[in-house]
DSSP file (Angstrom, degrees, kcal/mol; ACC not computed):
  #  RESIDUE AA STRUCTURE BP1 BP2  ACC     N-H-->O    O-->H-N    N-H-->O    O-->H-N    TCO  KAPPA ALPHA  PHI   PSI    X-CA   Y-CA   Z-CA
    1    1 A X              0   0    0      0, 0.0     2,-0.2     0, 0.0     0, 0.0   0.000 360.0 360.0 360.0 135.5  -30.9   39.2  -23.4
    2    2 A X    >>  -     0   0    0      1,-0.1     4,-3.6     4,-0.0     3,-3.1  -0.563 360.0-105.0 -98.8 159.4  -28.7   41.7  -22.2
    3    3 A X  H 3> S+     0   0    0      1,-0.3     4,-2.1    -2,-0.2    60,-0.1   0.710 116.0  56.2 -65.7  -8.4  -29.8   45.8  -22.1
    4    4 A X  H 34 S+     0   0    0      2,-0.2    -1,-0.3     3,-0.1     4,-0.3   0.669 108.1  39.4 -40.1 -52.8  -27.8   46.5  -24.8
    5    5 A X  H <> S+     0   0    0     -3,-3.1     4,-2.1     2,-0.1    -2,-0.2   0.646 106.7  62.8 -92.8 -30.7  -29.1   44.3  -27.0
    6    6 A X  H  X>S+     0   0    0     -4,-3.6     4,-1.4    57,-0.1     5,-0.6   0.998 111.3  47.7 -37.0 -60.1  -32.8   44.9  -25.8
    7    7 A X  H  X5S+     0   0    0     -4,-2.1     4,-0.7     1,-0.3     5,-0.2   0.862 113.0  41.2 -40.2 -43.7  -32.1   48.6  -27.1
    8    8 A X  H  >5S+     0   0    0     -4,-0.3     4,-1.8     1,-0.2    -1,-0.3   0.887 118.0  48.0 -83.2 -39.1  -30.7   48.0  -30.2
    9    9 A X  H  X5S+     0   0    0     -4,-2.1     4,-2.1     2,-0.2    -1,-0.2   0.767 111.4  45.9 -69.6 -30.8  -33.0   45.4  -30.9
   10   10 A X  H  X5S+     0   0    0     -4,-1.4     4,-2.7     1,-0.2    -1,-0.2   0.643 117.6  55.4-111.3 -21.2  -36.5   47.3  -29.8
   11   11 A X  H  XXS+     0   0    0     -4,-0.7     4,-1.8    -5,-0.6     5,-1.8   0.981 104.8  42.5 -68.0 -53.3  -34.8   50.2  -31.9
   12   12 A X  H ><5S+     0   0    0     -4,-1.8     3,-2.2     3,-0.2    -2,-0.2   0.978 108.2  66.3 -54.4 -56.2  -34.3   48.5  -34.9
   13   13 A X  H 3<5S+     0   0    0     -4,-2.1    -1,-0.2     1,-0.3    -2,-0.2   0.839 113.0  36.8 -22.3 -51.1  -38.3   46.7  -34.5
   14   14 A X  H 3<5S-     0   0    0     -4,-2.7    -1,-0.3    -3,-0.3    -2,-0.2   0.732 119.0-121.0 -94.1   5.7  -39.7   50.1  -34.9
   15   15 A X  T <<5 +     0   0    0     -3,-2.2    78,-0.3    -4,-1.8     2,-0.3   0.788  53.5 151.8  69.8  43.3  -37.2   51.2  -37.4
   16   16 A X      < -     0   0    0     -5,-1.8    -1,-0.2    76,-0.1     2,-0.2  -0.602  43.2-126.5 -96.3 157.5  -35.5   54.1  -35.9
   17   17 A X     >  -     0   0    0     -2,-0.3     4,-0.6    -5,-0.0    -1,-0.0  -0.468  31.8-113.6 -99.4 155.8  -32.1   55.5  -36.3
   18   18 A X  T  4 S+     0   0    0     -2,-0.2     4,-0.5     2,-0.2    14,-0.2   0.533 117.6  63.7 -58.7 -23.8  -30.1   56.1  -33.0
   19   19 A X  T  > S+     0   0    0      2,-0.2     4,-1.0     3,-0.1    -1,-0.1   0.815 102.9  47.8 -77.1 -45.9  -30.4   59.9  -34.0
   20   20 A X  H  > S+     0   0    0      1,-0.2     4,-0.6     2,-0.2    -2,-0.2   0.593 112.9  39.6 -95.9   3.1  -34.1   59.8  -33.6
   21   21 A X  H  < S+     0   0    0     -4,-0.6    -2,-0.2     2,-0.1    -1,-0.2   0.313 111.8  57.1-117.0  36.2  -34.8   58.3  -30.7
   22   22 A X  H  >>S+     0   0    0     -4,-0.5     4,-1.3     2,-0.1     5,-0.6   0.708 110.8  52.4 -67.9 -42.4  -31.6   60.3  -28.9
   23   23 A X  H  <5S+     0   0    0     -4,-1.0    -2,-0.1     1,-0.2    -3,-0.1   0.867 109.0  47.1 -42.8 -42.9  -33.8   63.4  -30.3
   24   24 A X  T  <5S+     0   0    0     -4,-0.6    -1,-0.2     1,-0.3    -3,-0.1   0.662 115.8  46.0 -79.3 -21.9  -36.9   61.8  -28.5
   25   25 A X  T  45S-     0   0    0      2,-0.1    -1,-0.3    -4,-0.0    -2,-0.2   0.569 111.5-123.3 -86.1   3.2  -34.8   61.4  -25.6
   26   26 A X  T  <5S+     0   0    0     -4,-1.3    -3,-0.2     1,-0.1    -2,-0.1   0.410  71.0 114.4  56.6  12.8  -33.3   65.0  -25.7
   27   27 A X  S   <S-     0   0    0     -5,-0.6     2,-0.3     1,-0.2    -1,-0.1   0.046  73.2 -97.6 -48.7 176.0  -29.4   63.7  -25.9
   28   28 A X     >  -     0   0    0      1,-0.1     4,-1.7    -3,-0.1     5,-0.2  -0.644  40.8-106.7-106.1 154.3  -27.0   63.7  -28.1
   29   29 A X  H >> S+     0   0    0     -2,-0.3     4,-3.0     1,-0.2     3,-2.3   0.999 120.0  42.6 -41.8 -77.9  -26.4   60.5  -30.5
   30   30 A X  H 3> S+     0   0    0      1,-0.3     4,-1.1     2,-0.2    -1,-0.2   0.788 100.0  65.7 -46.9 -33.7  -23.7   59.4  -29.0
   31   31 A X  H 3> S+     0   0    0      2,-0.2     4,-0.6     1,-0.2    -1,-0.3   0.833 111.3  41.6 -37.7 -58.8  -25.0   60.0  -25.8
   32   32 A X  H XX S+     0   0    0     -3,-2.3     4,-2.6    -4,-1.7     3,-1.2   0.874 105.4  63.8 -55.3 -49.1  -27.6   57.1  -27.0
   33   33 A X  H 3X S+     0   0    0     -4,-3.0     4,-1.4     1,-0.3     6,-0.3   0.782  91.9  65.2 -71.3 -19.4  -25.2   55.2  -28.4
   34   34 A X  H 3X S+     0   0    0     -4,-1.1     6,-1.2    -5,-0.4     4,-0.5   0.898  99.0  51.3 -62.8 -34.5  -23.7   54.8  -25.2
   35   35 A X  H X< S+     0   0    0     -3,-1.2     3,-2.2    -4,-0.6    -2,-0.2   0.948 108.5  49.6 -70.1 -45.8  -26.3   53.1  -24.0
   36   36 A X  H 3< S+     0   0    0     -4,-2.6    -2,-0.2     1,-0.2    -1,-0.2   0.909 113.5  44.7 -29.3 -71.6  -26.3   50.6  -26.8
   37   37 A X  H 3< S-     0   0    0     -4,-1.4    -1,-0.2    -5,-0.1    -2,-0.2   0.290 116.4-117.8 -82.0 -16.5  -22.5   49.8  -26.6
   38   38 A X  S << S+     0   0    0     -3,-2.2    -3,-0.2    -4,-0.5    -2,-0.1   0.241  76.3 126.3  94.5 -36.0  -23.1   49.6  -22.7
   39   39 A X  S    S+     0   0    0     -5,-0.5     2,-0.2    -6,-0.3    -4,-0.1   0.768  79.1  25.9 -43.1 -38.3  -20.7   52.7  -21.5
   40   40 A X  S    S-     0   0    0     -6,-1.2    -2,-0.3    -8,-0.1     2,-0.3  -0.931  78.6-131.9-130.8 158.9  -23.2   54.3  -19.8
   41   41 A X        -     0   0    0     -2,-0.2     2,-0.3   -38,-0.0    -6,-0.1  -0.651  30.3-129.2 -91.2 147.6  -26.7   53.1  -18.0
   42   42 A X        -     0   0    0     -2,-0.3     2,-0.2    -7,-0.1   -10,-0.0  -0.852  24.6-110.5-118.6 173.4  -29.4   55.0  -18.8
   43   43 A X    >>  -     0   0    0     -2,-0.3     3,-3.0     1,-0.1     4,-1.9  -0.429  19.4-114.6-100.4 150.0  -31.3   56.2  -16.1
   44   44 A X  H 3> S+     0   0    0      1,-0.4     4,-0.7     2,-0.2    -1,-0.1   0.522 121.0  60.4 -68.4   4.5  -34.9   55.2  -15.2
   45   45 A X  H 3> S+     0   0    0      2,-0.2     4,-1.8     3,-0.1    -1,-0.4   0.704 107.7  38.8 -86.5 -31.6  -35.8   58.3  -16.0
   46   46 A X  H <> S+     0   0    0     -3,-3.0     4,-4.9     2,-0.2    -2,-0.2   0.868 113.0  57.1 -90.8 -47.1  -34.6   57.7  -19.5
   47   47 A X  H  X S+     0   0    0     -4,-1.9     4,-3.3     2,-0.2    -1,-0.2   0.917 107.5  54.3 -52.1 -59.3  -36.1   53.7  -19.5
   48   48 A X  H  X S+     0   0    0     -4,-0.7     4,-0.9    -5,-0.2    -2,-0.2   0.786 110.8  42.1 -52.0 -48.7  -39.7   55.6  -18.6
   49   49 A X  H >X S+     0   0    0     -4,-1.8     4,-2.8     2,-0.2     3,-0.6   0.969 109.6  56.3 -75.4 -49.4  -39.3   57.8  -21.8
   50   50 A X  H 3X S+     0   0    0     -4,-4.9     4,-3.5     1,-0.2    -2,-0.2   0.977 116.1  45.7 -30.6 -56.9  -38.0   54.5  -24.1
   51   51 A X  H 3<>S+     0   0    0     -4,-3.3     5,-2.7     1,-0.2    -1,-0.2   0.841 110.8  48.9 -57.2 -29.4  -41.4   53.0  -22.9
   52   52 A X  H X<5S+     0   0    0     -4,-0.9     3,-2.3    -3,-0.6    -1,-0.2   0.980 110.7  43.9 -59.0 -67.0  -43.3   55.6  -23.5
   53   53 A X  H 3<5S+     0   0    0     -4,-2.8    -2,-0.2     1,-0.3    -3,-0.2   0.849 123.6  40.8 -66.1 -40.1  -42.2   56.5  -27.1
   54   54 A X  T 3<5S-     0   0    0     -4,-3.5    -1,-0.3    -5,-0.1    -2,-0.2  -0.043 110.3-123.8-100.1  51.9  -42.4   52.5  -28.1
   55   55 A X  T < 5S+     0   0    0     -3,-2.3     2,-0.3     1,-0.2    -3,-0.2   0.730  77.2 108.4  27.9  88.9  -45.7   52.0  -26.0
   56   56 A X  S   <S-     0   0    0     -5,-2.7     2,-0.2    13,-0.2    -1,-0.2  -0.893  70.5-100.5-165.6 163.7  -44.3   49.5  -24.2
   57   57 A X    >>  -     0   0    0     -2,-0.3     4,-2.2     1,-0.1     3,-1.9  -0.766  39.1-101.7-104.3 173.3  -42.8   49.1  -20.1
   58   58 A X  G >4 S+     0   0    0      1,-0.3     2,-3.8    -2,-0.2     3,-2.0   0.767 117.0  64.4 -58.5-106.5  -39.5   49.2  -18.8
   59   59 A X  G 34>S+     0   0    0      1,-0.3     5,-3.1     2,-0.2    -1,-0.3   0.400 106.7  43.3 -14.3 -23.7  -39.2   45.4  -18.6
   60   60 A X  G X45S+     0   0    0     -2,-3.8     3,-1.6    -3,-1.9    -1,-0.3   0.840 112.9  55.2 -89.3 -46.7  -39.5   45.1  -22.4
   61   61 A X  T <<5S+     0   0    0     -4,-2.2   -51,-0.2    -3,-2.0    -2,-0.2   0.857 109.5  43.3 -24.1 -49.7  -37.4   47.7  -22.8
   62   62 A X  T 3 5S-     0   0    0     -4,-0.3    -1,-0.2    -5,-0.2    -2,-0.1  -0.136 120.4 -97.6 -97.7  18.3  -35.1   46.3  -21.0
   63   63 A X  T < 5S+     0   0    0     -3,-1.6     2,-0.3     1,-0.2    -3,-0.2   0.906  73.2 138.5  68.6  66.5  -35.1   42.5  -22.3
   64   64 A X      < -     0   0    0     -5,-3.1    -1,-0.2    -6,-0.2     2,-0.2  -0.969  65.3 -98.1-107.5 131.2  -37.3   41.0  -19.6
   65   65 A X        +     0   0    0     -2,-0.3     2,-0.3    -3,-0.1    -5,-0.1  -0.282  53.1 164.1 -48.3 124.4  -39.7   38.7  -21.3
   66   66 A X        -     0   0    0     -2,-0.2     9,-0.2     1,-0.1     3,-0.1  -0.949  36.4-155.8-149.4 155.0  -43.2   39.9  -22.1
   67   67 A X  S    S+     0   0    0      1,-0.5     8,-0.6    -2,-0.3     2,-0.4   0.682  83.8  23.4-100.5 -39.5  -46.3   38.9  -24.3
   68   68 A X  B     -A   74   0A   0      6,-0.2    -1,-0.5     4,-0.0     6,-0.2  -0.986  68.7-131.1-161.4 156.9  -47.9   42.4  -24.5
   69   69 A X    >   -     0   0    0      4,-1.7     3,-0.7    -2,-0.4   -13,-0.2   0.333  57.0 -79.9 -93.7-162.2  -46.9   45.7  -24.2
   70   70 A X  T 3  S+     0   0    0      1,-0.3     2,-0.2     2,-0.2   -14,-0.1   0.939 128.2  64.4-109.4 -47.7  -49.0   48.0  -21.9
   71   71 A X  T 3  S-     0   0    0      1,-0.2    -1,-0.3   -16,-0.1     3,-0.1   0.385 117.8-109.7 -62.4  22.1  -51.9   48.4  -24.9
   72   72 A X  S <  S+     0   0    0     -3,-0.7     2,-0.6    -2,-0.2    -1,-0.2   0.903  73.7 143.7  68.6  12.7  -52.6   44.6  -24.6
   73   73 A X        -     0   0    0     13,-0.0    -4,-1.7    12,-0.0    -1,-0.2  -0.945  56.4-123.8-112.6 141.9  -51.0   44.0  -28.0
   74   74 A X  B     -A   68   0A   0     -2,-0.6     8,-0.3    -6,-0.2     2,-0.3  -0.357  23.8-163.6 -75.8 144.6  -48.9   40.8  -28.6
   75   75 A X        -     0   0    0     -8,-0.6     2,-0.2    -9,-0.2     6,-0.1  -0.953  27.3-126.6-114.8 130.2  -45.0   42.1  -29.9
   76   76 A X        -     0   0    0      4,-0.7     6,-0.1    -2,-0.3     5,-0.0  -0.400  11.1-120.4 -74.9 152.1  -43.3   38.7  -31.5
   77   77 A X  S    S+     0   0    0     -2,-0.2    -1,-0.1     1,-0.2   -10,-0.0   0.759 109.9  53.9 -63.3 -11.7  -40.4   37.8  -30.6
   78   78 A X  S    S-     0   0    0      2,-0.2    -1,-0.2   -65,-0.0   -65,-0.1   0.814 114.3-104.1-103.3 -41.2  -38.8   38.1  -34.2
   79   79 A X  S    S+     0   0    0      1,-0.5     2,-0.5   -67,-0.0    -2,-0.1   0.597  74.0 130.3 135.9   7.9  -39.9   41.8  -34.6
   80   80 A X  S    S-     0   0    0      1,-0.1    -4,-0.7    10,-0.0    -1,-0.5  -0.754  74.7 -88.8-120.0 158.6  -42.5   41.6  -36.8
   81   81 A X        -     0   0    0     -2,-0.5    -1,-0.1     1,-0.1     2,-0.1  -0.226  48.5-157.5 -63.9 127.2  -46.0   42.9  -36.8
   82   82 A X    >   -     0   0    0     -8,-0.3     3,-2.2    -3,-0.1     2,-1.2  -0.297  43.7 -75.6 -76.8-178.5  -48.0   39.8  -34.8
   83   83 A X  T 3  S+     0   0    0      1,-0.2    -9,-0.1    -2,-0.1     3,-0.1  -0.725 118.8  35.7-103.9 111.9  -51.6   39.9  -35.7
   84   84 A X  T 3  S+     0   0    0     -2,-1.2    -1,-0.2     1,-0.1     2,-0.0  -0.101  88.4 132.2 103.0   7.7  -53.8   42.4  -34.3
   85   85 A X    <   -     0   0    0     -3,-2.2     2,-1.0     1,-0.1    -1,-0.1  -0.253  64.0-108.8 -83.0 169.6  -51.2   45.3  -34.3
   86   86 A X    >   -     0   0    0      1,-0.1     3,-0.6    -3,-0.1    -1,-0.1  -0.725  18.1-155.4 -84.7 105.1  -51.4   48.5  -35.3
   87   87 A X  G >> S+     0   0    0     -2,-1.0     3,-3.5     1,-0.2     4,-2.6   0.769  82.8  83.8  -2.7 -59.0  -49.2   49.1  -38.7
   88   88 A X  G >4 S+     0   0    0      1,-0.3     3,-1.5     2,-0.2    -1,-0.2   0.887  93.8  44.3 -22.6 -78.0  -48.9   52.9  -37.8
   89   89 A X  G <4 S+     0   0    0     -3,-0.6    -1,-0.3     1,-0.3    -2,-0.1   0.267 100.7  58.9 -73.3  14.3  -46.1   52.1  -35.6
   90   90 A X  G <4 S+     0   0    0     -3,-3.5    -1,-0.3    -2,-0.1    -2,-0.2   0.601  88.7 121.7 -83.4 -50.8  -44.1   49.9  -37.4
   91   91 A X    <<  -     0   0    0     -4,-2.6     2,-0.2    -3,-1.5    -3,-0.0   0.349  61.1-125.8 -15.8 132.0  -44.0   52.8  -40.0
   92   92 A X     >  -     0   0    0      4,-0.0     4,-1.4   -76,-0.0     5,-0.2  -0.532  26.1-106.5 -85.4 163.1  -41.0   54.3  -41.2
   93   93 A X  H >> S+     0   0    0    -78,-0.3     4,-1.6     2,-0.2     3,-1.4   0.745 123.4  50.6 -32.3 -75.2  -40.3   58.6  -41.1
   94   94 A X  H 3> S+     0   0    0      1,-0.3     4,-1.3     2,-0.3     3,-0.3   0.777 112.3  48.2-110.6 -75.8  -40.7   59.1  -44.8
   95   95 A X  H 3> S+     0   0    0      2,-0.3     4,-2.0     1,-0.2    -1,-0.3   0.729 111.9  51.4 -23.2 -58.3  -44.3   57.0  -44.4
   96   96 A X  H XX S+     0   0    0     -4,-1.4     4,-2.4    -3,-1.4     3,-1.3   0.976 108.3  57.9 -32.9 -70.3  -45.4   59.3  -41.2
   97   97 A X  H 3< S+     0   0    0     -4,-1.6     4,-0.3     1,-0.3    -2,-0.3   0.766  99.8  46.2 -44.2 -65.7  -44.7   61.8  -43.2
   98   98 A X  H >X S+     0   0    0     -4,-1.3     4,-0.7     2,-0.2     3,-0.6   0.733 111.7  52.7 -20.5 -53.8  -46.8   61.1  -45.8
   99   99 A X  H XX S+     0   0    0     -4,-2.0     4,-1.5    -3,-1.3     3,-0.7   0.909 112.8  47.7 -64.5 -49.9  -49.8   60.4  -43.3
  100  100 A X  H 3< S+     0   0    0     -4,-2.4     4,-0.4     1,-0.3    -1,-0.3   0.437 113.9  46.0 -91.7   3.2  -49.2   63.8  -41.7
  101  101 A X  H <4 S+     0   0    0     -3,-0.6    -1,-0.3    -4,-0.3    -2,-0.2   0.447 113.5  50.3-104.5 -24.7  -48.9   65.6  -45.1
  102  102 A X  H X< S+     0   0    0     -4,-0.7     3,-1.8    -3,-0.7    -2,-0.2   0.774  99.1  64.1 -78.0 -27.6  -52.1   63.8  -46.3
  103  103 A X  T 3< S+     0   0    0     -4,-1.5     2,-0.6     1,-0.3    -3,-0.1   0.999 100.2  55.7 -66.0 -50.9  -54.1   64.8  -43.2
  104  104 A X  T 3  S+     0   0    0     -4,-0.4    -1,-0.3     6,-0.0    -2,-0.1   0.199  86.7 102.7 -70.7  21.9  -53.7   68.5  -44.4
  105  105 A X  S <  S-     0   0    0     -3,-1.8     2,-0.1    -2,-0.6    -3,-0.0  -0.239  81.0 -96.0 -82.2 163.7  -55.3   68.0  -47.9
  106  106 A X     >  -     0   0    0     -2,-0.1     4,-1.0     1,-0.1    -1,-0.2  -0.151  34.4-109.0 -55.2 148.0  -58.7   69.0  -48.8
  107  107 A X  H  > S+     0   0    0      3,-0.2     4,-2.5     2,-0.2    -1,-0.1   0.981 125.9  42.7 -48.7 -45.3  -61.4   66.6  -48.5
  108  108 A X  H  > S+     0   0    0      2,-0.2     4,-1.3     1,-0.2    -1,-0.1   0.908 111.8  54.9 -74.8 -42.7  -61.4   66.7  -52.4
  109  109 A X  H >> S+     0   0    0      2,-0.2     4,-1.9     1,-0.2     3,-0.7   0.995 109.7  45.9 -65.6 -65.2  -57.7   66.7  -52.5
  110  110 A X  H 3X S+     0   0    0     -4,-1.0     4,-1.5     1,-0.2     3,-0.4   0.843 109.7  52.9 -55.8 -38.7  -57.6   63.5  -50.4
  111  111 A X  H 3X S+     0   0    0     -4,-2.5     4,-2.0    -5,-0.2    -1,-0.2   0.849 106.9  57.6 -23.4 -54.9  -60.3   61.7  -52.5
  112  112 A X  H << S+     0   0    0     -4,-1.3    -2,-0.2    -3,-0.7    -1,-0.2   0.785 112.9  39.5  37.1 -73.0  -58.1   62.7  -55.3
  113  113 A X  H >X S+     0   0    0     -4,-1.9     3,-2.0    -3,-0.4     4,-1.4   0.912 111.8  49.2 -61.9 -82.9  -55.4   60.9  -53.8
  114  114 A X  H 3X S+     0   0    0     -4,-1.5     4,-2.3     1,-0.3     3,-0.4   0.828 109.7  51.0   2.5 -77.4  -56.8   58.2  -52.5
  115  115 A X  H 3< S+     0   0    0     -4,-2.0    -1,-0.3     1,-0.2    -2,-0.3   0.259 111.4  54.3 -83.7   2.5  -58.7   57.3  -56.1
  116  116 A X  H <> S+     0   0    0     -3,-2.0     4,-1.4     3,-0.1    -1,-0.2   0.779 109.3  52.7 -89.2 -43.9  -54.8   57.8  -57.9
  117  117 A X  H >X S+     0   0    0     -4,-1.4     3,-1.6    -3,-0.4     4,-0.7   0.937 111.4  41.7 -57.2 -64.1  -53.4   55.1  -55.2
  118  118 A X  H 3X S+     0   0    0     -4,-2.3     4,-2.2     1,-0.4    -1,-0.2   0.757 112.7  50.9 -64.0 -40.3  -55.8   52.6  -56.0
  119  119 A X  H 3> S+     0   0    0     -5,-0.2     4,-1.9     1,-0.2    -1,-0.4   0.880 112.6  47.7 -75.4 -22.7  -55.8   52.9  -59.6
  120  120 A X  H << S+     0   0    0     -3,-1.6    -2,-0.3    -4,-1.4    -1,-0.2   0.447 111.6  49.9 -89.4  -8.2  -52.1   52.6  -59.6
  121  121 A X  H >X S+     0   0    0     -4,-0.7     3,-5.4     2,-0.2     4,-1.8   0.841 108.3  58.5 -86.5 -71.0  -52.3   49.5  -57.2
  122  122 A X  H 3X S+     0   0    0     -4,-2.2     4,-1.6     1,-0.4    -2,-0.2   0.716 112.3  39.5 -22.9 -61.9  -55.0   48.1  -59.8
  123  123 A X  H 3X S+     0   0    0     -4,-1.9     4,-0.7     2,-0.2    -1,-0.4   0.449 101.4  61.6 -74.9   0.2  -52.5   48.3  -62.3
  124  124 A X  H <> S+     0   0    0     -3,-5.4     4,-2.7     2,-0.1    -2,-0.2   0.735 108.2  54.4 -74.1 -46.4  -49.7   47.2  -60.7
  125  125 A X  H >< S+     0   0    0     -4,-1.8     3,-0.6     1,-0.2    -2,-0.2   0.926 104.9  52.0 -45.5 -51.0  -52.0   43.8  -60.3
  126  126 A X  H 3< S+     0   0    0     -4,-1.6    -1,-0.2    -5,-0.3    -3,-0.1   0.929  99.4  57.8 -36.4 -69.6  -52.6   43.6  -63.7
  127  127 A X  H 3<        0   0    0     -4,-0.7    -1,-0.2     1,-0.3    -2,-0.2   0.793 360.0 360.0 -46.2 -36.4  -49.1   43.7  -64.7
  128  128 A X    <<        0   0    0     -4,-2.7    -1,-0.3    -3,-0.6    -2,-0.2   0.522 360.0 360.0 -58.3 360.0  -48.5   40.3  -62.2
């Protein structure tokens, strides 16, 4: 696999836009998108922040085959959650979001919350 298509590919895994992880890189889009497309290399400085942000090393970054990322959890080859990963990071913004808007409820408010979800799962069952 070539680094190009590592990128695009590792991007896509966690579901990210080119926009947000130029953001996480401090760059401009395009800037990113060079690296994608090949135009430009990006710099091991830049490879060291990609790893970082998908808790991963440069060699997965970078298409070199690997079994687990640097927390000892299996990534599948296809892109999909293997079994012992953490959900979390698969998550999309609008989901994050949620989680970080929930943390700042009340106890009671998040009970609340919680006890709506469940009934509304409950009855989604029903309906099946």
């Amino acid at each position: 696999m070539t680094l190009t298509e590592s990128l695009k590919k590792i991007r896509k895994q966690y579901k990210m836009t080119q926009e947000e992880v130029a953001q996480f890189l401090g760059i401009s889009r395009s800037g990113y998108t060079y690296y994608e497309t090949g135009k430009t290399v990006p710099s091991i400085e830049m490879l060291k922040k990609l790893a970082t942000m998908y808790d991963t090393t440069i060699d997965n970054v970078v298409g070199m085959p690997q079994e687990k990322n640097v927390s000892g959890r299996a990534v599948s080859e296809t892109g999909y959650i293997s079994e012992g990963l953490d959900p979390l990071m698969y998550m999309k913004k609008e989901e994050k979001n949620l989680i970080m808007a929930f943390r700042l409820l009340s106890e009671e408010e998040k009970k609340k919350i919680t006890n709506d979800a469940i009934a509304m799962l409950s009855k989604k069952e029903e309906q099946c």
